[in-house]
C-alpha positions as CSV (number, residue, x, y, z in Angstrom):
1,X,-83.8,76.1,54.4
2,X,-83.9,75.4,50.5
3,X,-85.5,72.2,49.5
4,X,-84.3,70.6,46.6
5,X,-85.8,67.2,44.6
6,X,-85.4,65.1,41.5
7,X,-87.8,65.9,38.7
8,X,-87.9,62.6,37.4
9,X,-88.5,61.4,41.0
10,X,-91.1,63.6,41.0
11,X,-93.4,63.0,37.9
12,X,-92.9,59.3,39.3
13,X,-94.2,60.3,42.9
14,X,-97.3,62.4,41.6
15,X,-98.4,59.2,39.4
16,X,-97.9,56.7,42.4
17,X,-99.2,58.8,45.2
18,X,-100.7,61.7,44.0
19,X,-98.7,63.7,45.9
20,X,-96.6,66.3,44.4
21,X,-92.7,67.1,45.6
22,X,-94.4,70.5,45.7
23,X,-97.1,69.2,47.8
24,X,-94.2,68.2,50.3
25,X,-92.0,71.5,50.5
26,X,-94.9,72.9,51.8
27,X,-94.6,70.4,55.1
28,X,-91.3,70.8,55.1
29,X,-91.1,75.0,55.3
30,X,-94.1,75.5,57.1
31,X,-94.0,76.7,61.1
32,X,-97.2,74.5,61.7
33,X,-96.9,71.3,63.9
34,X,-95.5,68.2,62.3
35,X,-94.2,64.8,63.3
36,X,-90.2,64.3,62.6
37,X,-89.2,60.6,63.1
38,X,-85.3,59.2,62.2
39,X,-85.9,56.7,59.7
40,X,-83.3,54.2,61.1
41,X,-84.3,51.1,58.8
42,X,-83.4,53.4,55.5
43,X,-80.9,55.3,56.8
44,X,-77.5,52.9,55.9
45,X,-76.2,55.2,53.8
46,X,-77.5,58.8,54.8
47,X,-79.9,59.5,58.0
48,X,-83.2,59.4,56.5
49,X,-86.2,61.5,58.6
50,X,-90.0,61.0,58.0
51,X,-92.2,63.9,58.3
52,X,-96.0,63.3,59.3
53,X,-98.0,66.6,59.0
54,X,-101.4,68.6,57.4
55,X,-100.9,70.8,54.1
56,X,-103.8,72.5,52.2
57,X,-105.4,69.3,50.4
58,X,-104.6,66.7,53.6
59,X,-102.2,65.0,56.0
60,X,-99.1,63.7,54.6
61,X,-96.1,61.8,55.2
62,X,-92.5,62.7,53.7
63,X,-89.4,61.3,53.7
64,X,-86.3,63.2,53.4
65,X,-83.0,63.9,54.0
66,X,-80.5,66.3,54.9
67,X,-78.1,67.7,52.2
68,X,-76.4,70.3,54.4
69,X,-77.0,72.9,56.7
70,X,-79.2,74.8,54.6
71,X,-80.5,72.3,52.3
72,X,-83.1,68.8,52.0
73,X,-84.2,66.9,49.4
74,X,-87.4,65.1,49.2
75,X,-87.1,61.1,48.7
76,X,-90.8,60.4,48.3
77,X,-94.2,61.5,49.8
78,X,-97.7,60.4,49.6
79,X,-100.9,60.7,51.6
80,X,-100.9,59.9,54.8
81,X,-102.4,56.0,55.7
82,X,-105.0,55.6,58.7
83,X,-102.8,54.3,60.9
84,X,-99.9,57.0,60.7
85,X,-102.4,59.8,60.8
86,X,-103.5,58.0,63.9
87,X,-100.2,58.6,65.3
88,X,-99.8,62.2,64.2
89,X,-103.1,62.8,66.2
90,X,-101.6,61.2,69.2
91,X,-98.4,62.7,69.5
92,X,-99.0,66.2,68.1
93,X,-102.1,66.6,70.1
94,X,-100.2,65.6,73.6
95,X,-97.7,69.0,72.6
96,X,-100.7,71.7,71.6
């Protein structure tokens, strides 16, 4: 899978959230556990999917969407809030 993003989306993201694009590939190529949920309230004009998972500095959430078959591209991403990681815990920890 090949993950592209916006630049200037980026730079936007890292100053908002602190999170880089970067920061998110990683969730989205790694093997580890994460949380996929279909975003239905974004998703009018393309299915939108939220991923809820740990990278090296801490458990974030992305949002994302399928180009193609081989391809995603980041929307936005930022540190996960209590409450989400609260569900990560509860979901990914019923599957281990």
């Amino acid at each position: 899978m090949r993950v592209t993003r916006n630049e200037a989306k980026n730079t936007a993201n890292q100053k908002k959230h602190g999170v880089s694009f970067e920061d998110a590939q990683e969730l989205l190529l790694s093997d580890g556990l994460h949380l996929v949920i279909f975003d239905e309230e974004h998703s009018l004009d393309e299915d939108r999917f939220i991923s809820i998972g740990p990278i090296r500095r801490g458990l974030v959430l992305v949002v994302w969407t399928e180009r193609d078959a081989e391809r995603v591209r980041i929307i936005s991403a930022r540190w996960a809030t209590p409450t989400e990681r609260h569900i990560f815990h509860a979901h990914i920890g019923s599957q281990k």
